[in-house]
N, C-alpha and C positions, 0 to 999 in steps of 0.2 A: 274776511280772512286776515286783513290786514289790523284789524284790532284784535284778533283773536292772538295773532302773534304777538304784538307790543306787550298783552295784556299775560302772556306766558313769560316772556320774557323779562318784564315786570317782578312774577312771582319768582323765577329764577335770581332775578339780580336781590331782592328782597331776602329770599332763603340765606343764598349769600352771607349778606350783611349781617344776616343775625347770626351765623356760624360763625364768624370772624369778630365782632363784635362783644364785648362785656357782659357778659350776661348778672344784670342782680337781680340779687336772689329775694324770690316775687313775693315776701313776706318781711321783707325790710320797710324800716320805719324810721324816719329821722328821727334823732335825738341825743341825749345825754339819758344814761341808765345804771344804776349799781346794785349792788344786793352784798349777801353775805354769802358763803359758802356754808358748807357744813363742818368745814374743819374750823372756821372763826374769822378764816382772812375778809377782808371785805377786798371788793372788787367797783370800776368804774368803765364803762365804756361810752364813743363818742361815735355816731352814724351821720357821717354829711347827706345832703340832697343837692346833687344823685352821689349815690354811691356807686363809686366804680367795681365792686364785688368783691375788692381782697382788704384782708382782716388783719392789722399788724397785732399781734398778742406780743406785749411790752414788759418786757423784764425788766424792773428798775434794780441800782445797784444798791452795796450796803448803806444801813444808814435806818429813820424809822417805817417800820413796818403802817405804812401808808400807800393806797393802791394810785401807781401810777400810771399812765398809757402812753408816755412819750418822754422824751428824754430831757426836753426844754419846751416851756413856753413857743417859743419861736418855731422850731421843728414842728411842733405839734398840729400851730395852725398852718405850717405850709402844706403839711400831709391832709389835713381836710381838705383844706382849699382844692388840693388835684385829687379828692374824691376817697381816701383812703379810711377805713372803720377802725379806730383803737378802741382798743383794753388793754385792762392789764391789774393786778390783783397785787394787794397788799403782803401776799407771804404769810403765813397760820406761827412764824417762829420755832419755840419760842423765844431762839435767841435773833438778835439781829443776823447773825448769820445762818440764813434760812433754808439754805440748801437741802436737808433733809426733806422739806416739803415744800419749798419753791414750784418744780416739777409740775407735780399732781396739783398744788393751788393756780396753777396757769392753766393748764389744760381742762381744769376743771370750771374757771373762768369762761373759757373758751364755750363748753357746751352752754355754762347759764346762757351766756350772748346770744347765740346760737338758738336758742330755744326760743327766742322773742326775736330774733331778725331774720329766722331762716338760715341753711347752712350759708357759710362763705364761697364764691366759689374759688379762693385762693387763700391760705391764710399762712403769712410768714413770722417766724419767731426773731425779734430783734430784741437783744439785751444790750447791757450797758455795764460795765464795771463789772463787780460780780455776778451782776444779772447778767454779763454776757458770760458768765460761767452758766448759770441757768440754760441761756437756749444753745451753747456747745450740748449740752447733757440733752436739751430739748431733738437738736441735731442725730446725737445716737440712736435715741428709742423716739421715732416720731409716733408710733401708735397710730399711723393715719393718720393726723390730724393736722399735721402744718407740711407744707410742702417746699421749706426751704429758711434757711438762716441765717441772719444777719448780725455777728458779732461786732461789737463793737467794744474798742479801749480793754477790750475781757480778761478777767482773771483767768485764762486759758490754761495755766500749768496748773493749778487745782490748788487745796488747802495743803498739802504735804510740803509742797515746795514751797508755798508763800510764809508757813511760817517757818521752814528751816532755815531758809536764807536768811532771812530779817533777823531771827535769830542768833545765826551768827555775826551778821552786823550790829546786831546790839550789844552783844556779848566781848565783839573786839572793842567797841565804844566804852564800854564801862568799864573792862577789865583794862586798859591800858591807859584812858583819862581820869579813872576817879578809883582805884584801886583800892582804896580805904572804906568808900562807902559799900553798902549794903542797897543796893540797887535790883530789886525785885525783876526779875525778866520772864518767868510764868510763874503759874501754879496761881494767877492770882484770886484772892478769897474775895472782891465785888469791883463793880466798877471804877471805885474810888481809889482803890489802891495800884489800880493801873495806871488811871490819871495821876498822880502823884508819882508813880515810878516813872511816868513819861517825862512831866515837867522837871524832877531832879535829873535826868540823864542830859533831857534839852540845856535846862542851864550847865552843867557842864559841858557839853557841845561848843556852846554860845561863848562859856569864858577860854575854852583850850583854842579858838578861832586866832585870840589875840599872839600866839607865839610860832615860828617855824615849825616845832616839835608838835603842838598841838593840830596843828594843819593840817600835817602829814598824818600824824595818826588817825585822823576825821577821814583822809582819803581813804585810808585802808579801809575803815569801815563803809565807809559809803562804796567802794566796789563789792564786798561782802553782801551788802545791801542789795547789790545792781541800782544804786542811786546815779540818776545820772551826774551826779554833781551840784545841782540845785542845792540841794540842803537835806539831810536825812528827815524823813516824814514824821518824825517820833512822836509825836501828838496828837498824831491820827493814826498809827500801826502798831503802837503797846495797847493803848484802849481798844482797839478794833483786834489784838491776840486775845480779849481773853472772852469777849464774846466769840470768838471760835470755840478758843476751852469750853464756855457754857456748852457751846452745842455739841461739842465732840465731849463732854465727860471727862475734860482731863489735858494735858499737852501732851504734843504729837511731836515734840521735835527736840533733839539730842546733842549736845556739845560735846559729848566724853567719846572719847575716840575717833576724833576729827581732827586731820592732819592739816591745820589752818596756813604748814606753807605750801602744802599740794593746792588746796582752796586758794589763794591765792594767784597758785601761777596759771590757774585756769581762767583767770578772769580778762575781760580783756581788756580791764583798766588796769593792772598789773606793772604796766611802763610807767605807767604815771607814778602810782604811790612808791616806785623805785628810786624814780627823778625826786620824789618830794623830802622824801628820807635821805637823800643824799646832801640834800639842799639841808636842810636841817640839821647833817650832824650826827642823824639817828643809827642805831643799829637794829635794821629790818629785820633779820635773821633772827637775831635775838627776842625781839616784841612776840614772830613768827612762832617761838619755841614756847615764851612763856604763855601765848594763845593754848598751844595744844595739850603744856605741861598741865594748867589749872582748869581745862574745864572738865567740867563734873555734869552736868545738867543731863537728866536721864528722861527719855521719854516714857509714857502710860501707854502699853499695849492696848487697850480698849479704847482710847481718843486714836488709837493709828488705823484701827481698824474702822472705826466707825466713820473717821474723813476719808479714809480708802473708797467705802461703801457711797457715801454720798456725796464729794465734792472733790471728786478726783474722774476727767475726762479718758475715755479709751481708747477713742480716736477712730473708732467702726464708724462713723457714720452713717445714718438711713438715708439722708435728703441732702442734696448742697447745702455749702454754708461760705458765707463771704464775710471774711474779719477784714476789719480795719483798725490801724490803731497809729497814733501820733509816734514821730519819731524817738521825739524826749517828753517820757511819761514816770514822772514822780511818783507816781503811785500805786501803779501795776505797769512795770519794765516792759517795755518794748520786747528784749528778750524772751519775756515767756511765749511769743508768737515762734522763735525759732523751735525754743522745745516742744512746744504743740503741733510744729506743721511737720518737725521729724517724728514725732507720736503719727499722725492721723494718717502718713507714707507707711510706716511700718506695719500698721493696721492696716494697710492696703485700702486703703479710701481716699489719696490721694489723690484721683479724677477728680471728687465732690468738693473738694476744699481749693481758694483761692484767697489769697493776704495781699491787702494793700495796705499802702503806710502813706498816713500825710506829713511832712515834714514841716513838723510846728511843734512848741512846746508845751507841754499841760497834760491835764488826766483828763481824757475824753473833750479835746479842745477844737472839737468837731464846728464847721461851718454846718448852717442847716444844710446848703446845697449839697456839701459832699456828702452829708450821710442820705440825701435821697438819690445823690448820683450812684450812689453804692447800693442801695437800695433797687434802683432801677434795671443795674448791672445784673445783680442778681433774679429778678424777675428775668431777664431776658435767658438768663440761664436756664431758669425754669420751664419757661417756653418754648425755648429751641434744643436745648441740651448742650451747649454750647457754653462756651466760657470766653467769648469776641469783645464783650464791655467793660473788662479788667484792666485796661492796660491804664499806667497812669497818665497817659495822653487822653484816652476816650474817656475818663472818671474824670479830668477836669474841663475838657469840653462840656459833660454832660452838666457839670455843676455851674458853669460859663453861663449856660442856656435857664439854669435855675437861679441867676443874678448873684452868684457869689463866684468870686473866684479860687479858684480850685488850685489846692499846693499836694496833690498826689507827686510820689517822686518813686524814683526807684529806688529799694533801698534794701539791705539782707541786714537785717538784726544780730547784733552777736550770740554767741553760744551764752545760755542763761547761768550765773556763776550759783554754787551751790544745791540745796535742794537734793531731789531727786539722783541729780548726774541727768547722763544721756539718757533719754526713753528706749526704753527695752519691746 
């Protein structure tokens, strides 16, 4: 009787373990795999042994249409190493801004994989850059298929707002440093003419640096920008406007009837470029007036409609989603995290959604630990229903324990200047 007991109690403790336990999934295969889709994107994925059962499907940001499953080198191998399956899929385009079919080319990534390793039994969407616009969008419609999201550094306030504001930051730049020149700001007819309208803007930039007057008015535009000050990106955000045009058919964004000293006092560098202009000499008001007097720049209803339709978040959410993103970010504003998280409240999806912010400089200037500490926070979300792993004390613990240390801080983002306005 007495082994009869052990030998039950055995099977109990055994059942047990395999309830609580990882389950993978019993047609997984280690290795490295890719294929093509049927829209053209090609696709790559990596299966450790053992595989711990959850799937990151990897949205890489802009840039060339090359499939990737991780955000860096370094991240990539730490996520095997603790057991975790990438992919992630090139994008079908056809412009680099891929949005349009990002989406469907990831999900449809997901099933190839899936077809040769067995379902996942967990699979989370992590993006990067604009790819963390990808898995916000991935976040709204999950179609069953991912069970929660991990934004990261994301173009979160969508195409509308990214080029109206820059927009106007280039528009105060040119129109007030180089006023003579003929400085293309859309409409442009190829790649070439963008590069070339970026590098004449930059060099003026670069020579108006030398005088008080020139400084000041760089402020103004770099708040326009929401530049943190670093230096305006102009060599990577006039080239990267007109591959949007490719894909949106046109410009999406309007200087003429934009009251640049309202735009202004909403920003919340605004103290500054007052102090800078005072230091100078200048007359703010004045610069302020001939901003709104001369612009003209009209938007293409069809590029508004068409970025509306595919690269503009709603903020419903299906599934949790945890952003993260550096304090001072050159490239995609901190700030867009304010107007996304009052968007995703307003939508009433507020519960699903959690922002943390590391307090470092760069675009996506992510430790690998914190982005798996982030990473983990969210699984546990998932798990429990719970939102207990968020705080920036337990994100840098958990990243402590992952051999980097951890700079989470607490932090509220200012109100994003231009664009949209407030999310309705």
């Amino acid at each position: 009787m007495r082994r009869i007991a052990t030998f039950l109690a055995t099977l109990v403790t055994c059942a047990a373990a395999a309830l609580t336990a990882p389950a993978t999934p019993a047609h997984a295969v280690a290795g490295s795999y890719s294929g093509t889709l049927g829209s053209g994107a090609t696709w790559i994925a990596d299966v450790p042994d053992p595989w711990n059962g959850t799937l990151i499907l990897y949205s890489h940001g802009f840039g060339p249409l090359v499939p990737q499953n991780a955000p860096n080198p370094e991240t990539r191998a730490a996520l095997l190493a603790q057991g975790y399956a990438l992919a992630g899929s090139s994008y079908s385009g056809p412009s680099l801004w891929a949005l349009a079919t990002a989406v469907d080319d990831q999900f449809a990534t997901l099933h190839a994989v899936e077809r040769i390793t067995g379902a996942a039994r967990r699979t989370i969407a992590w993006g990067t850059s604009m790819g963390g616009l990808v898995s916000a969008l991935e976040a709204q419609r999950p179609r069953g298929l991912i069970d929660g999201a991990l934004t990261t550094c994301g173009l979160v306030a969508g195409a509308l707002n990214l080029n109206d504001y820059q927009l106007f930051g280039e528009y105060a730049l040119a129109r007030l440093l180089a006023p003579d020149q003929d400085i293309p700001l859309v409409r442009y007819a190829d790649a070439a003419e963008a590069s070339a309208a970026a590098s004449a803007l930059s060099a003026v930039v670069t020579e108006a640096r030398a005088t008080p007057a020139g400084r000041a008015r760089i402020a103004l535009g770099s708040a326009l920008l929401n530049d943190p000050g670093t230096a305006p990106p102009l060599q990577f955000v006039m080239p990267a406007r007109q591959q949007v045009e490719l894909a949106a058919g046109g410009n999406s964004s309007a200087t003429r009837g934009v009251d640049f000293s309202a735009l202004l006092h909403s920003s919340p560098r605004a103290a500054e470029v007052r102090a800078r202009y005072r230091d100078a000499g200048l007359d703010l008001a004045a610069d302020l007036r001939t901003l709104t007097r001369d612009a003209d720049i009209t938007a293409d209803r069809g590029a508004v409609v068409t970025l509306a339709r595919t690269s503009m978040p709603t903020g419903r959410l299906g599934v949790p989603e945890l952003t993260i993103h550096t304090t001072v970010d050159q490239l995609v504003p901190v700030e867009q995290e304010n107007w996304y998280g009052k968007l995703v409240r307003r939508a009433g999806s507020g519960g699903l959604l959690r922002q943390a912010y590391v307090d470092a400089t760069g675009h996506c200037a992510f430790r690998p630990g914190e982005s798996i500490a982030a990473l983990h926070a969210l699984e546990r979300r998932i798990d429990t229903g719970r939102w207990d792993a968020v705080s920036p004390e337990a994100l840098n613990t958990a990243s402590a324990a992952l051999g980097d240390q951890g700079r989470f801080a607490r932090y509220e983002p200012a109100r994003l200047t231009g664009g949209l306005g407030e999310p309705r």
